[in-house]
N, C-alpha and C positions, 0 to 999 in steps of 0.2 A: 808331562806329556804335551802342555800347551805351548813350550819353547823347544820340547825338538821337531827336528826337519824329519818327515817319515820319508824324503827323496832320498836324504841324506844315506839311511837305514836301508831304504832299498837297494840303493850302491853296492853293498853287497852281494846281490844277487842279482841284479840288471845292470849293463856298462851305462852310463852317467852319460855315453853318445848316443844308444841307444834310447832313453828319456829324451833328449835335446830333438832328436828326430821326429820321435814321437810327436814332440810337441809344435814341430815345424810342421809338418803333415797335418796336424789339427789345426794351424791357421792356414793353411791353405786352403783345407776342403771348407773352413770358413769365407775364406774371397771367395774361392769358384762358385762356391755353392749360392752365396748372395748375388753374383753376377749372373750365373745362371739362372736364377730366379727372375733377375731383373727381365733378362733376355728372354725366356719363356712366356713369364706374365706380362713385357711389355709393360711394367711398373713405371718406366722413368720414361719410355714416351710417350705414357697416360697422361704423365706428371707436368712434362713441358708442354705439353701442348696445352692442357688445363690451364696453364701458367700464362702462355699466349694469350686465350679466352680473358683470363682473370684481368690482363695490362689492359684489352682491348675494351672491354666492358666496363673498366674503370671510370667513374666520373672528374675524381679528382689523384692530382699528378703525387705520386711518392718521389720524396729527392732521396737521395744517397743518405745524407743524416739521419732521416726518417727510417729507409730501409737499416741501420746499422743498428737503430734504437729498436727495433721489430725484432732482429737477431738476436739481439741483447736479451728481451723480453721473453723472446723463443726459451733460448737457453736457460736464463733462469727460471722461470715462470715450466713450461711445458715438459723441459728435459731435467734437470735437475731440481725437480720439488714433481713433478707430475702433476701438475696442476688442472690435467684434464677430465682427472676423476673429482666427481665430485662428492664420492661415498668417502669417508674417512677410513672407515676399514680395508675397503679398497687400498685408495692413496698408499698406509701407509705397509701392507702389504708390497704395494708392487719396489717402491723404495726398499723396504727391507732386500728382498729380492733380488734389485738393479743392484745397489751398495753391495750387498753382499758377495755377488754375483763378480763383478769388479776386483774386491778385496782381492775374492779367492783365485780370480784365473792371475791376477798380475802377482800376487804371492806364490804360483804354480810356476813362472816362466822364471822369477828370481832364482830361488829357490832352486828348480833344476839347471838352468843356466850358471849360475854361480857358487854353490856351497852343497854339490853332489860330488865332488872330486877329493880322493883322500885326502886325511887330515882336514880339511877346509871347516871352516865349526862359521856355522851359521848366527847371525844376530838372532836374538831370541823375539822382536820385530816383526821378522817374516813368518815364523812358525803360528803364532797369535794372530795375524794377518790372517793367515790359512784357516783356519781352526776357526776364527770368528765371522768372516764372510761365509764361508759353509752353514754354520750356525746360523746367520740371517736368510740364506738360502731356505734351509730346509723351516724355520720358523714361518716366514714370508708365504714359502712355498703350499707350506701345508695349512696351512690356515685359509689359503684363499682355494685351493683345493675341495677341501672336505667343509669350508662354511662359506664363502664369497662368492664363489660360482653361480651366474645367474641359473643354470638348468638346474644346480642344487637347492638355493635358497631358495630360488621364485618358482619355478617351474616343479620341485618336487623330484626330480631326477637321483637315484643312486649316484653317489659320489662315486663309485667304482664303475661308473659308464663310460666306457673309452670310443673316442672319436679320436677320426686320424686329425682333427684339429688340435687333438691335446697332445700330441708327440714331442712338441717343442718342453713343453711344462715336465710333463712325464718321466722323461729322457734326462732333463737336468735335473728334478728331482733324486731318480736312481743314481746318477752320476756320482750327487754331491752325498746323501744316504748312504753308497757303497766307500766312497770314498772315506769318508768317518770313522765307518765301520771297520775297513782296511788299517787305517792309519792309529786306531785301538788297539786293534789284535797283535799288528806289528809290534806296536809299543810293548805289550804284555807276555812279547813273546807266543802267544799261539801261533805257531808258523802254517800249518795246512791249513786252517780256516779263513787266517790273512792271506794266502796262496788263491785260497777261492773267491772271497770278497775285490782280492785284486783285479781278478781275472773278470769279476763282475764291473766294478769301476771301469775296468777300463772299453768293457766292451761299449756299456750305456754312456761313456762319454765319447766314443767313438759313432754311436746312433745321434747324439745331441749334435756336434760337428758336423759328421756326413749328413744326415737328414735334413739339411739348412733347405734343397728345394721342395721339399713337400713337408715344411713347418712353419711354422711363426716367426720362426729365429730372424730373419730377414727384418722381420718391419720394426724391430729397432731400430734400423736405420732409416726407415723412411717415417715414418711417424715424428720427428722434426721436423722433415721436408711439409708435413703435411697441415703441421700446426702451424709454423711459418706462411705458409702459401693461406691459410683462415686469416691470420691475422694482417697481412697484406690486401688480403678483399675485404678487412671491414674499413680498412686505413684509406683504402682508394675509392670506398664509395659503393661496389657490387654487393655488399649483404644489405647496404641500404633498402629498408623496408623489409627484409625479409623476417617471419618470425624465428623466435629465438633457438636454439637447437635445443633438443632432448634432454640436455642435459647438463641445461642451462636454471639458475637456482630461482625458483617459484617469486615472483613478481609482483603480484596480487594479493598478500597478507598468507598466504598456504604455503606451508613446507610440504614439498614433496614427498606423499606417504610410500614405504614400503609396498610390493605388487602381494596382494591377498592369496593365499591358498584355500580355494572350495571346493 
């Protein structure tokens, strides 16, 4: 199960142009949808202009090397390690998640783009690709869901409490959940309940894409922008003096306690 292509299998039954379309349309209503966000919420003229303030208020000059060495530090540090949680469970949830998340969509565009065409027999690479990103997905997913959740853990909230803030979460959960479940049943041969789980995959991954201006999906890409731009104001001087942030690791001889429930 874990080296075949379930695109492959669907070939059968769906033209392999159709799939390729599919999945052109899903990165589109991903650009529009981020751009439209930008342009609605006015995010990226928040951002430069903040940016202006940050150069203006600067005490001391950033050179180019510096700025490169910041980027550097962005990247690894921020974006790939997530270094802005400081809960470990967290952390290593949201990694799970992004990894996973990565594997399965670039193992989706292979996969249908190149080894849904008769005869075409897939490396068994890509199918494990698919299959184990999902699996970090929904592992990631569900765990910071149902135990990681500040309104769960700390506040006491039902995990089954939906805000349209959880749409982004939600929506790739079911996505990657149906999609599993699809790509089982295919395998196993039950064809009407794969018919149905299909029809489910495909709708909540077409809610996860289109829903990009009223979700979260968007600040994946700005949340770089936005760790970059911290670490440029403490390099030039402007957090100088200021106290530490939130969620910044205890200074004073005290580990940061868990928030009580009374």
């Amino acid at each position: 199960m874990f080296t075949s292509n379930p695109f492959a299998e669907l070939s059968s039954v769906i033209s392999p142009a159709v799939m390729q379309w599919y999945v052109i349309v899903m990165i589109i209503l991903v650009v529009g949808g981020t751009l439209f966000d930008i342009v609605h919420k006015k995010s990226a003229k928040y951002f430069f202009d903040n940016w202006q303030k940050v150069k203006a208020k600067g005490t001391d000059k950033v050179g180019g090397g510096q700025m490169m060495s910041i980027a550097v530090k962005t990247a690894a540090v921020d974006v790939l390690t997530s270094g802005e949680f400081c809960n470990p469970a967290r952390r290593i949830a949201h990694l799970l998640g992004m990894y996973g998340f990565v594997a399965y969509v670039v193992a989706t565009i292979v996969m249908v783009f190149n080894y849904t065409a008769p005869g075409a027999a897939t490396p068994g690479i890509w199918p494990m690709l698919w299959y184990i990103g999902a699996l970090m997905v929904v592992v990631g997913g569900y765990w910071f869901w149902f135990f990681i959740r500040v309104d769960v853990s700390a506040e006491g909230h039902s995990p089954f409490r939906l805000m349209r803030a959880d749409l982004f979460i939600v929506s790739l959960l079911a996505s990657v959940t149906f999609a599993l479940i699809w790509a089982y049943l295919q395998y196993r041969g039950i064809s009407l309940w794969a018919n149905v789980f299909l029809g489910l995959y495909l709708i909540a991954t077409t809610v996860l894409f289109g829903g990009i201006p009223w979700s979260k999906f968007s600040h994946m890409f700005f949340k770089p922008a936005a760790a970059m731009q911290k670490r440029v104001e403490t390099a030039n001087g402007t957090r100088r003096g200021l106290p530490p942030p939130a969620d910044a690791p205890a200074v004073y001889g005290s580990a940061r306690r868990q928030p009580q429930n009374y």
